[in-house]
Structures are given as C-alpha cells and as structure tokens.
C-alpha positions as CSV (number, residue, x, y, z in Angstrom):
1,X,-30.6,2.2,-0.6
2,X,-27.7,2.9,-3.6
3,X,-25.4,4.3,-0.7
4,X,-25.5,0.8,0.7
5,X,-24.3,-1.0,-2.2
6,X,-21.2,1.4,-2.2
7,X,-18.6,-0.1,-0.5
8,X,-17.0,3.0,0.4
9,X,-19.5,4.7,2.2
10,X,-20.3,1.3,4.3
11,X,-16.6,1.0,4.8
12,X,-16.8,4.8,5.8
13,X,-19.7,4.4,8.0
14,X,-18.4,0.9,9.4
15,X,-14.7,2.9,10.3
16,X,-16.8,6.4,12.5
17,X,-18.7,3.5,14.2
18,X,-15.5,1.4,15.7
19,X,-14.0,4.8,16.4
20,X,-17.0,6.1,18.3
21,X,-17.4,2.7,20.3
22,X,-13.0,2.6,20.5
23,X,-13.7,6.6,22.0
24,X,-16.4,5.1,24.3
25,X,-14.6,2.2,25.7
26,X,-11.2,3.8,25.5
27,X,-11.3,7.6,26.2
28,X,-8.2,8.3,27.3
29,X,-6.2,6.1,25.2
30,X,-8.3,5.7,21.3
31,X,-9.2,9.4,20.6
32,X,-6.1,11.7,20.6
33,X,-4.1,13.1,18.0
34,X,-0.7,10.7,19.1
35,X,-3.0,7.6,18.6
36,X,-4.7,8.1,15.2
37,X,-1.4,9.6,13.9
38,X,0.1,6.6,15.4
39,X,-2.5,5.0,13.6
40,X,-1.8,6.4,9.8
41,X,2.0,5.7,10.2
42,X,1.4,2.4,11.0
43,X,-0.7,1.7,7.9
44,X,1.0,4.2,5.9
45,X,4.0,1.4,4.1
46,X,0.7,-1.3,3.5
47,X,-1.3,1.5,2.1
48,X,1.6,2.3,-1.1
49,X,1.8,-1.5,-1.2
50,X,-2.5,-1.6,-1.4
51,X,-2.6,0.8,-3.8
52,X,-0.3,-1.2,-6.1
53,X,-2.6,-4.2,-5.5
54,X,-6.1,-2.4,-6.2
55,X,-4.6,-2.0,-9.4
56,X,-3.9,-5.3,-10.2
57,X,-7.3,-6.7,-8.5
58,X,-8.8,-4.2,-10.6
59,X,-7.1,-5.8,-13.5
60,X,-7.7,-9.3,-12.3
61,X,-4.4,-10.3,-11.3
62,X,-3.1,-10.3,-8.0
63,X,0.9,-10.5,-6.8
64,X,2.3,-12.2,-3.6
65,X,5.7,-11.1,-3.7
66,X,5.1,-7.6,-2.3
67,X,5.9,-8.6,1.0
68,X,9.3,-9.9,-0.4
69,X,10.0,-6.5,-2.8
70,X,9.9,-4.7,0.3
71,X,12.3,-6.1,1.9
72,X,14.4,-6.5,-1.4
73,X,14.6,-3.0,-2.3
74,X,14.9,-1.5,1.3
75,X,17.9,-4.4,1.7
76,X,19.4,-3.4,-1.6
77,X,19.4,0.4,-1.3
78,X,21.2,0.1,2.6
79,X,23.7,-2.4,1.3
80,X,25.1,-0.1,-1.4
81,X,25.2,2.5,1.1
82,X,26.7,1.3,4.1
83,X,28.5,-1.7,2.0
84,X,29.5,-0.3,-1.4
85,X,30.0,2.7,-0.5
86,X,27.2,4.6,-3.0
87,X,26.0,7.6,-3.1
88,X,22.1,7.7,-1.5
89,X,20.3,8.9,-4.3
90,X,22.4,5.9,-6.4
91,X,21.5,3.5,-4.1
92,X,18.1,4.1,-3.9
93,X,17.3,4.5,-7.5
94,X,19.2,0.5,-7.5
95,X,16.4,-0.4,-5.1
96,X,14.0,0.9,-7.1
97,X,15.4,-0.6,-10.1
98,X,15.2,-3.7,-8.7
99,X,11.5,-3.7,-7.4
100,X,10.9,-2.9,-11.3
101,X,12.7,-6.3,-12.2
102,X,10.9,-7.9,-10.2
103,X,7.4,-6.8,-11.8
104,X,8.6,-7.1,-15.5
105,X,9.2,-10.7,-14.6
106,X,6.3,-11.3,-13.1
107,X,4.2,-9.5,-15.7
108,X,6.2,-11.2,-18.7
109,X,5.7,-14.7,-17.4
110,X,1.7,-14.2,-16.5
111,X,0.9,-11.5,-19.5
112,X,2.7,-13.2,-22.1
113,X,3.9,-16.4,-21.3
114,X,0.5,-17.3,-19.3
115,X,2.0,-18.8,-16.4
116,X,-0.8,-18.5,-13.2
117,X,-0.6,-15.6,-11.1
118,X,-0.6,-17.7,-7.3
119,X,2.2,-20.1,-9.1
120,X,4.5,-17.5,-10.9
121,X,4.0,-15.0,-7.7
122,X,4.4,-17.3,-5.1
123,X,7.6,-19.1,-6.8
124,X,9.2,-15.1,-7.4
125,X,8.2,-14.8,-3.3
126,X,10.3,-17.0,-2.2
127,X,13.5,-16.5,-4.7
128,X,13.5,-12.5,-3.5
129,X,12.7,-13.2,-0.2
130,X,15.9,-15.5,-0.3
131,X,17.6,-12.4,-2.5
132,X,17.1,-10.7,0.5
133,X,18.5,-12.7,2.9
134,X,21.8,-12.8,1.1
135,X,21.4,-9.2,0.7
136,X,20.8,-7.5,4.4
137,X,21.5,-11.2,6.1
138,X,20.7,-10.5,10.0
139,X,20.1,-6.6,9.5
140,X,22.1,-3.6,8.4
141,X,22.3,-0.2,10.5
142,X,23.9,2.9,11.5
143,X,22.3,4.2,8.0
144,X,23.3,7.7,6.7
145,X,21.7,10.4,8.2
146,X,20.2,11.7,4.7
147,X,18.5,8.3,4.0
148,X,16.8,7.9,7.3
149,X,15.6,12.0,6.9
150,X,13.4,10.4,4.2
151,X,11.5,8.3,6.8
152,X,11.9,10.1,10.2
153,X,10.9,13.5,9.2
154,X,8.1,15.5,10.1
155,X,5.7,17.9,8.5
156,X,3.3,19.8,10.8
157,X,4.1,17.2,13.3
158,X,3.0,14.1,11.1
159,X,5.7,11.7,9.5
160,X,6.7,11.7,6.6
161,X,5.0,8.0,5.3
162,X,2.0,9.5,6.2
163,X,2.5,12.3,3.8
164,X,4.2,9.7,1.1
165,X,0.8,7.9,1.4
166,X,-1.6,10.4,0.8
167,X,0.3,11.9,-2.0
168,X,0.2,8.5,-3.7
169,X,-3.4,8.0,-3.0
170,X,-3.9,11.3,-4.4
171,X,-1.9,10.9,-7.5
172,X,-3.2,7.4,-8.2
173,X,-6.9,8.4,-7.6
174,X,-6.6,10.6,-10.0
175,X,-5.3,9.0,-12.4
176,X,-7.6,5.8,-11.7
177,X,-10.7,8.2,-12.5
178,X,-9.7,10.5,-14.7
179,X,-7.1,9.0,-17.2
180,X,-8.1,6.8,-20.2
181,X,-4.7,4.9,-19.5
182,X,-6.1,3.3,-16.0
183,X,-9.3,2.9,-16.8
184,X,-8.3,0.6,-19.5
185,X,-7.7,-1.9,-16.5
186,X,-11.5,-1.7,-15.5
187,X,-12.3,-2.7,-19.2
188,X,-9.8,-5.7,-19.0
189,X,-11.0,-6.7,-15.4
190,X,-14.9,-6.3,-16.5
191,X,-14.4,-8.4,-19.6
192,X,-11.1,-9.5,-20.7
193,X,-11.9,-10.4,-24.1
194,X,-14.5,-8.0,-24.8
195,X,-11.6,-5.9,-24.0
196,X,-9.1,-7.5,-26.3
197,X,-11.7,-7.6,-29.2
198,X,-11.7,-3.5,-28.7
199,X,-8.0,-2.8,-29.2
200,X,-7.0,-2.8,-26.0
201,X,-3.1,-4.7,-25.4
202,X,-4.6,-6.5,-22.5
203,X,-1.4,-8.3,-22.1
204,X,0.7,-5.5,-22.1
205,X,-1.9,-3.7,-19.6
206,X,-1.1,-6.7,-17.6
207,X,2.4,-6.4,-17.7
208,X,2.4,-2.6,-17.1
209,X,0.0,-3.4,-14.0
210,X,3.0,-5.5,-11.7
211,X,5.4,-3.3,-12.8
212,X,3.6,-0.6,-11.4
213,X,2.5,-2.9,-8.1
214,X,6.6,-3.7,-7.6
215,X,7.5,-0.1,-8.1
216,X,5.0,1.1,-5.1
217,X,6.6,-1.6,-3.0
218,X,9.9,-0.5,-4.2
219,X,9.3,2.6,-2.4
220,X,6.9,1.1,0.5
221,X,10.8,-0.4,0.9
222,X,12.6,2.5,0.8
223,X,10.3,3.7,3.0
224,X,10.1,1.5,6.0
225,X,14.2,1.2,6.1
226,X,14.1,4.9,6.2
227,X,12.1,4.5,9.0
228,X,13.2,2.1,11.1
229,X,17.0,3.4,10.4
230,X,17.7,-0.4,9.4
231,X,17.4,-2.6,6.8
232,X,15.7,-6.1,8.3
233,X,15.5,-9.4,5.5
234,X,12.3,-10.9,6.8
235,X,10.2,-7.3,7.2
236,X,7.2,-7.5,5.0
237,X,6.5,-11.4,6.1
238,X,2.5,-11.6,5.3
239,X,2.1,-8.1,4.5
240,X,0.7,-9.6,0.8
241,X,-2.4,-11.4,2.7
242,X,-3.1,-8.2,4.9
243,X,-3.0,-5.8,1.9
244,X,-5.6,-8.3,0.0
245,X,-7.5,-8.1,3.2
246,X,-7.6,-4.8,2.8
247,X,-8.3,-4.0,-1.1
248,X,-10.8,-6.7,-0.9
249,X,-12.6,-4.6,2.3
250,X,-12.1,-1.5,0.1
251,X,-14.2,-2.7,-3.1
252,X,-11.8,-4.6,-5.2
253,X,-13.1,-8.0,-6.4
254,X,-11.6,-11.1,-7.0
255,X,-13.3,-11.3,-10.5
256,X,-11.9,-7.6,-11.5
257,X,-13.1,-4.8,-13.1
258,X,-14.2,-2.8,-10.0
259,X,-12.3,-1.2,-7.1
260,X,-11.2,2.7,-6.1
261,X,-7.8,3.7,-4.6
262,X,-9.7,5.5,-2.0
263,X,-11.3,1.9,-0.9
264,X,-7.9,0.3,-0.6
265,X,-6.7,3.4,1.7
266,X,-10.1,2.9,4.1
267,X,-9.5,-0.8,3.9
268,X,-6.1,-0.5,5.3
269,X,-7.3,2.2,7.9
270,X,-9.7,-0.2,8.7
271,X,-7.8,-3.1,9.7
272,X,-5.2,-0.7,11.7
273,X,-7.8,0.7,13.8
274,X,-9.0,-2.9,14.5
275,X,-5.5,-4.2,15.5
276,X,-5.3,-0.9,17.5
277,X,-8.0,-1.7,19.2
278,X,-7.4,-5.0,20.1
279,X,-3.7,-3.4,21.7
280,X,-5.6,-1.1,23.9
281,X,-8.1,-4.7,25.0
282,X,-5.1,-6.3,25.5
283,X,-5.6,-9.4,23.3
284,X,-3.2,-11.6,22.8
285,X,-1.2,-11.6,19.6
286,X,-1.9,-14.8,18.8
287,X,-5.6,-13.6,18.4
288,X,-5.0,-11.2,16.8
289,X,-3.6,-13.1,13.7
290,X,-6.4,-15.3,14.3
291,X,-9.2,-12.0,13.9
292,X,-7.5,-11.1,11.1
293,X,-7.3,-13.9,9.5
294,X,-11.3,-13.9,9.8
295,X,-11.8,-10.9,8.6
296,X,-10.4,-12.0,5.6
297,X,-12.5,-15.1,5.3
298,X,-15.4,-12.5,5.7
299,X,-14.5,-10.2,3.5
300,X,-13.5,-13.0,0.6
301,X,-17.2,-14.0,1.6
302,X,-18.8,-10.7,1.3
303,X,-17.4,-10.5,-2.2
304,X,-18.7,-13.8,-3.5
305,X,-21.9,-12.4,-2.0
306,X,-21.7,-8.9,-3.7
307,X,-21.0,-11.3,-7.5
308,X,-24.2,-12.8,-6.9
309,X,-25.9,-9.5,-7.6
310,X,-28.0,-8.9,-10.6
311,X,-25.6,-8.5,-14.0
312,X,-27.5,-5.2,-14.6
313,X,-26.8,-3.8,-10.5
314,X,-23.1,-4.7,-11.0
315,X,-22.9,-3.0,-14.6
316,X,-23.9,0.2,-13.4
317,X,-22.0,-0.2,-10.3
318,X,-18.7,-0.8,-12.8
319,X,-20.2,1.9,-15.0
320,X,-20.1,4.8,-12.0
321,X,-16.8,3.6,-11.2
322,X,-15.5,4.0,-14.3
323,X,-17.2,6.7,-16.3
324,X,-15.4,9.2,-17.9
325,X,-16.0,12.9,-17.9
326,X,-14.6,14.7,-21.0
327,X,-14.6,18.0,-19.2
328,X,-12.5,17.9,-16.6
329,X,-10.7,15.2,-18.6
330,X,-9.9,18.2,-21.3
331,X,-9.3,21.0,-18.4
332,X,-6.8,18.3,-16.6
333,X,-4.6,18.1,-20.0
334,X,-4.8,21.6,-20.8
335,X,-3.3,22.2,-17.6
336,X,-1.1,19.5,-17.2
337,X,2.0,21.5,-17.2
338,X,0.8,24.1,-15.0
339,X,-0.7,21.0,-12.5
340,X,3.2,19.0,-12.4
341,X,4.5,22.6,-11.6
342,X,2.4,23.0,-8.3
343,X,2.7,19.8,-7.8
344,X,6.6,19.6,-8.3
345,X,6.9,23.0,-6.7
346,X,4.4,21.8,-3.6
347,X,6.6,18.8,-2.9
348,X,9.8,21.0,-3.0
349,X,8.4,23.2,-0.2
350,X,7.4,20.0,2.0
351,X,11.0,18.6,2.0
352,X,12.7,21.7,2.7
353,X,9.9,22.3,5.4
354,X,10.4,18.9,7.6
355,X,11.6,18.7,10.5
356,X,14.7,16.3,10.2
357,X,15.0,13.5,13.1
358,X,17.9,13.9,15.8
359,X,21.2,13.5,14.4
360,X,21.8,11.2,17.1
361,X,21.8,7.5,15.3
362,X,20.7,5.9,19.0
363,X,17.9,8.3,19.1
364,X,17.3,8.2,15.4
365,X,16.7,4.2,15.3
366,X,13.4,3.6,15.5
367,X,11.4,0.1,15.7
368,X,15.1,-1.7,15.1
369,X,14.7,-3.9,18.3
370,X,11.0,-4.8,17.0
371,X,10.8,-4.9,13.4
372,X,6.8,-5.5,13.3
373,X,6.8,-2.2,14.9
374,X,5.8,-0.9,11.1
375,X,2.7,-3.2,10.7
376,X,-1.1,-2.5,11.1
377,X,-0.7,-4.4,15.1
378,X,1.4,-1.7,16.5
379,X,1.0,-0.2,19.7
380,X,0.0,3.4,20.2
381,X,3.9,4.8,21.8
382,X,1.2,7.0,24.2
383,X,-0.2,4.3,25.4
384,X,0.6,3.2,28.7
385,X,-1.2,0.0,29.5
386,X,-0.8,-2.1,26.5
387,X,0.1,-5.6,26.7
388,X,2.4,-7.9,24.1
C-alpha cells in the first residue's frame, strides 16, 4: 500500500504499462531502439527545462517564461555568431548570460519586491519572447560547424541532448537529496514561515531558485539551436504548460515542499511516449493538444486530491523525501574533489568520443523546415505510416 502513495513508482508502473500495450498494438513500429531513442531526444530539451521547474514547484513558485528563455538564449548565442562575428564559446556564454538576467529579474521582483509569480512571469514572457523576435527575427542558419557538434553528435549511437539530460538529472538529483543547500527549498515549500523563523533567507532561496530555472533553459536553448542547426524566435511556444504537466505528473505540488528530479524526468517521458503514441494511431494534431491539455486538468486534479491526505501521511511523505543522511553526506564532501575530477575527466572523454554530424550543412540541418520537430509530439523518423 506505501508503494502506491509514491508517485514515482505509479508513474513507473503507469509508463511499462503504455509501453507494453504501445508493443502490443504497435510491434513493429513502438518497441525498437530508433523509436524509444527517438523518444528521449524528443523529451530531452523539456526535461533540462523540467528540472529547472521541479525546483521552483518544490520551492513554491513556478515561472512561465521558460518557453521564451529558450528561444532568447539559443537566438542570442547564433546572432553573435553568424552576425557579430564572435567566437562560439563567447557567444554562448552571452546566451547563457542572458538566460541568468532573465531569472535575477524574475526572482528580485517576486523574492524581494513580492510581485505574483503568474503576473511578474507572464509579463517577463512576453517582453523576451518579443526580445527574441528582434533578435533571430524569421530564423538564423548555416551555423558554424562547432556549435551544431554540440547538438548533433552522437555517443554510442545516442545524441548528445540525451546525454546533456541525464547528466543534469544526475547532477541535480544529487544535489536535491543529498545537499543541505537544496533541501532548504523543501523547508521553504513545506512551510514558508516555519522556514523563515529557522534562519533560512527564504527570499534569497527564492531568488537563487529562477536563476537556476533560467540557467537550465539557457542551455535547453543552446541546446535545441545546436540541434536543429538554426536558431527559430517562436521555438519553445507552450513548452512552460507541458513541462508543468510534467513536474506535476512527476510529484511536484502546487502547494510546494515535495517533488524529486527523477519524477520530473518520468513525467516528461511520460507525456512523450503518449504523444508518440498517438503518431503511430494517427490522431490528429489538433487532438493531440486537446489530450494533453487533459492530462493536465487530471493531473492538476490528482494533486488537489493527493493535499487532501491526512497532515501526518503527507509529513512523512515530505519527511522521506527530504531526509538527510549524514554518512554519505560526510563521504560525498570528503570526496568532493576526487568526485568533480571523474566527473570532469568522464565528460572530457564523452566529447572527444562523439561522433560529430556530417560536415555537410544541408545534411547537418535538422528539424529547420519543422521547428516542432524538438517537442514531446514528434514523429518516430523510422516510422513509416505516420500521419500529420
């Protein structure tokens, strides 16, 4: 009975359960390595984004302008390239730079000036979604052939998003669950001003929280304009609702103080193998936004369901979340050094290991004639009888 009030393990059992009915149905198309791959790189931008977001959520908070920092940093980094004339680790780090602005003035305004979250997000959506515009205006292409190695490359045949995504999730688990740092923002999300009263800078956990949500779209940016070998204004239109859709499915609440970075990575997983699914039916697209659009509605109403639980259930359901464990906690500083060294020297043999994409630009230009070829309702490219 306590595995069914986990969230993850439902989600878990929920996700084997389409696949095995999508293997049934679909057995030449659903279960092969080109499809579930296809699969992870599809969901592979939204998951950085959702792991930004299960933050916040966690924290309380939630941001709307994602969407719009993708397509501002992305749009930034390939106009100082192809534009400027900069360097492509210069123009990158601007991108980046500028998903960071974007979160300081998000979190300054909501953590210290109290402005509301759905106002001060919403207004900062539309002013960098209109920065963007000006920015990449109807596209830019024919990027260098170093920036688009950082999206088009492969590692044991899997793209390099994919690998971008489970680092992150990785990284970000970790320090989620074993950090006092982040666990500070289950405290604030559980009770903010039990919190406060403890000596916790609840708004300047705040404020650190969008930063950190920008910064992961910053690079969910960089990312998908690596890519798709262009930089498009308007990519990233609605991607805030579906990752919300997805955190929520994943155990984040919109009260706060509970959530995993594991959940928001299933939740995303989730909704691509739904919208993969419904490719290989052949449903419309307009149904498609409509099912999705419902399985946010359920989910929002599973969570209102899941609040209604007894205040002892949900405490210890916060507590397991959350509780620390001094061992590993000590062994994990001790070896902190030794830990960034693997990790550093790990990542080092990945990049030098890809295989790049084909110097060709035609060939290396993918998605540019379709730019919702990067969201969660993409078709598998093996699939022969799918229908838009």
């Amino acid at each position: 009975m306590k595995y069914l009030q986990d969230r993850i393990f439902t989600l878990f059992v929920l996700i084997l359960l389409v696949c095995i009915g999508a293997s049934i149905a679909f057995p030449q198309q659903f279960p092969t390595f080109e499809n579930f791959s296809q699969i992870l790189l599809n969901v592979s931008i939204e998951t950085i984004v959702a792991v930004g977001m299960m933050v916040l959520m966690i924290t309380g908070v939630f941001d709307l302008s994602v969407g719009s920092v993708v397509a501002l940093s992305g749009g930034l980094a390939t106009y100082l390239m192809m534009n400027m004339g900069i360097s492509m680790p210069i123009a990158v780090l601007a991108g980046l730079l500028a998903s960071l602005a974007v979160g300081w003035v998000n979190g300054y305004f909501i953590a210290k000036v109290g402005v509301n979250p759905l106002i001060q997000t919403l207004a900062t959506m539309g002013m960098v979604r209109g920065l963007a515009l000006m920015i990449a205006g109807a596209g830019i292409q024919d990027l260098p052939y170093e920036f688009i190695y950082i999206g088009q490359s492969k590692l044991l045949k899997i793209q390099s998003p994919i690998w971008w995504m489970l680092a992150l999730v990785l990284i970000f688990h970790v320090l989620t669950t074993r950090t006092v740092f982040f666990r500070r923002f289950y405290y604030i999300g559980g009770n903010e001003k039990a919190a406060d009263l403890s000596g916790i800078r609840v708004r300047k956990m705040k404020h650190y929280a969008f930063i950190l949500s920008a910064f992961l779209a910053g690079i969910a940016g960089i990312l998908i304009a690596s890519r798709l070998g262009s930089a498009i204004a308007s990519i990233g239109k609605g991607m805030e609702l579906r990752v919300i859709t997805a955190v929520i499915l994943g155990g984040a609440s919109l009260a706060g103080g509970q959530g995993r970075i594991v959940g928001a990575l299933l939740g995303t997983v989730f909704m691509g193998i739904i919208s993969n699914v419904m490719v290989l039916s052949r449903v419309s697209g307009y149904w498609q936004e409509i099912i999705l659009g419902a399985i946010l509605i359920l989910a929002i109403w599973f969570d209102i369901v899941v609040q209604k639980r007894s205040p002892l259930t949900r405490a210890a359901s916060q507590w397991r979340t959350t509780r620390p464990n001094g061992g590993i906690k000590k062994t994990i500083s001790l070896l902190f050094p030794l830990w960034a060294a693997a990790v550093a020297g790990l990542g080092g043999w990945a990049l030098s290991s890809c295989e790049g994409p084909p110097r060709d630009k035609t060939a290396a230009k993918i998605g540019v004639v379709n730019e919702a070829d990067y969201a969660m309702t993409e078709a598998p490219t093996s699939t022969k009888n799918t229908s838009w």
